[in-house]
Structures are given as structure tokens and as C-alpha cells.
N, C-alpha and C positions, 0 to 999 in steps of 0.2 A: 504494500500500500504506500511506501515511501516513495518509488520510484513515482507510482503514479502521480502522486497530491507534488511532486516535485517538476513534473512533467508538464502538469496543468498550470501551477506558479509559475512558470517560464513561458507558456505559452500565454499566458495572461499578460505579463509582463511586458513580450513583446507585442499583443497587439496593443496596449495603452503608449507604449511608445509610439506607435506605427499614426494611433489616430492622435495623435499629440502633431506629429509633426504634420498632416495631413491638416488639421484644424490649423496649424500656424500657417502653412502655404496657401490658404483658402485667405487668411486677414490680410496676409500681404499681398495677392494678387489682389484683393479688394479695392484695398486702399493702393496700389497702383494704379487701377484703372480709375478709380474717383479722382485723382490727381491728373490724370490724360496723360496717356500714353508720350514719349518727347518723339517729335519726329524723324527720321530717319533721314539722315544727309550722307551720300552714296561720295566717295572719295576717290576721283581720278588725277593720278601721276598725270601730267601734262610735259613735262621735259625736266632735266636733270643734268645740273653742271656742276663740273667738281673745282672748287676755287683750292684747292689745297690738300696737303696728303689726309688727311681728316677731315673736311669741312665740304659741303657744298651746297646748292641753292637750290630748291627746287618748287617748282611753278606746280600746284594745285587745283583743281575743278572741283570747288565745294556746290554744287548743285546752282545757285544762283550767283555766287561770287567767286572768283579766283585768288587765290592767295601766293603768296610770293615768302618762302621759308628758308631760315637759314637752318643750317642741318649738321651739328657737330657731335664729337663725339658726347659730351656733356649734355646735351637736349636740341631742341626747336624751339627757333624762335621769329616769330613774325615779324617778316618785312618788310612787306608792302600786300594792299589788298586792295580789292576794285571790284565793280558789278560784270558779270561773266556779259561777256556780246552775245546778242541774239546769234541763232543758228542763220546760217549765210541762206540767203534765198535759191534754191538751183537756176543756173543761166540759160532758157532759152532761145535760142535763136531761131527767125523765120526765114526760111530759103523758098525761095523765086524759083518753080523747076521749068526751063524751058523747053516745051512739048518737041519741037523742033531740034529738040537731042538726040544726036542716034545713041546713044546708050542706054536711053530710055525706052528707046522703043524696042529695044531687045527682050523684055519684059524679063531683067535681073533684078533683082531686088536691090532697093538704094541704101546702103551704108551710113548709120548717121552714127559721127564722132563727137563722142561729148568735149563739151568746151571745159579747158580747167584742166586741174592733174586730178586722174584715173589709181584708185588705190590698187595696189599690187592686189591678185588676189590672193586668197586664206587659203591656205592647206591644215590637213588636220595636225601636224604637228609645230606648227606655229607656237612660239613659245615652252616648247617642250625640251627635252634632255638634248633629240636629237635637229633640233632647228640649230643651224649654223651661227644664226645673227646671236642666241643666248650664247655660243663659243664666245663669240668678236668679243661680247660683252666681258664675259669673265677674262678672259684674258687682254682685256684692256683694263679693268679692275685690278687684276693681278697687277701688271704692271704697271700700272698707279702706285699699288703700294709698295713697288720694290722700288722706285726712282729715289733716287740717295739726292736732297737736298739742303 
């Protein structure tokens, strides 16, 4: 009879733990959500300069503003900031086709080249172990930090 009355004390035990904690995550998500959730501001790297063997600058896309960061080994610290630019409108152009083209009247389909620079496109290992450009990088990092100045 000991094992048992000792068995049930334990299991007693843990379930008053179990709804302890369960009643504590119930208040605090409460009172989270009665406070309003804070919003979610999504963080893009925009470019990256290295001013020194430890230090460098780097340009920020905080959702509606851009920030401008100094970046050392000891922390971050804000350097300049500004309201982000609207997204560029796309460019298009209207062309004039004259029917009196013989190459129209071949009935080939007409080629239209976007105006502006054309992003490379994405392979699925873009950014990965074996994309090249992540090499360049590390090994331009590397040798960053080995220049004796």
C-alpha cells in the first residue's frame, strides 16, 4: 500500500504543478493581448561597408524608414535615419509599330525588352553553402581580417 499512496502523491503532485503553470500562461497571455500585441517590423540588410578591421556601416530597411548603423565590435549605434522612398513606379514605354515592317509581317512574335537593369535570375541555391558569390564573400571577410595594419 506504500508504493501505491506514494505513487498517487507524485502523480498528484505533478499534475498541481502542470495546472499551476498552465493557469500562469493563461494570465500572461491575457494580459499581453489586453496590452496589444507591439507590431512586427520585418529587418532588411540593404548594403554593408566595412570602415575598419572591426567596424562597419551598415544601411537598414526598417519597414517604413531606413537607418544608417555603425556596427563594432562593442555594439550598434545609430547614425543616421530617414523615411524609406516609395517603391519606384515600373517604366513603361509606348512603341509606334509600323505595319509596313517586313518583320512584322512574318507573323514572329515581337520581343519587348524591359527598360532599367533586369535582376539576374534565382537558382535554388542562391545563398546556400554551395553559391559561389557566399565563397567571394567569406573569403573577402577572411581577408579582411588577416590585413596587418
Amino acid at each position: 500500500m506504500d508504493t501505491a499512496e506514494l505513487l498517487l502523491r507524485s502523480i498528484g503532485g505533478l499534475v498541481a504543478v502542470l495546472g499551476t503553470v498552465w493557469v500562469l500562461v493563461k494570465v500572461v497571455k491575457a494580459r499581453q493581448g489586453a496590452a496589444g500585441a507591439a507590431p512586427v517590423v520585418r529587418l532588411r540588410v540593404l548594403a554593408r561597408a566595412s570602415v575598419g578591421r572591426r567596424a562597419s556601416v551598415v544601411s537598414v530597411d526598417a519597414g517604413d524608414r531606413v537607418l544608417l548603423v555603425g556596427v563594432t565590435d562593442e555594439g550598434v549605434r545609430l547614425l543616421a535615419e530617414q523615411p524609406a522612398l516609395p517603391a519606384p513606379k515600373p517604366v513603361v514605354e509606348r512603341v509606334e509599330l509600323d505595319p509596313a515592317d517586313p518583320t512584322l509581317a512574318t507573323g514572329a512574335p515581337v520581343a519587348v525588352v524591359p527598360v532599367g537593369p533586369v535582376p539576374a535570375p534565382r537558382t535554388g541555391t542562391d545563398g546556400s553553402l554551395v553559391d559561389p558569390a557566399v565563397w567571394r564573400q567569406v573569403v573577402g571577410t577572411v581577408r579582411e581580417w588577416t590585413v596587418r595594419r
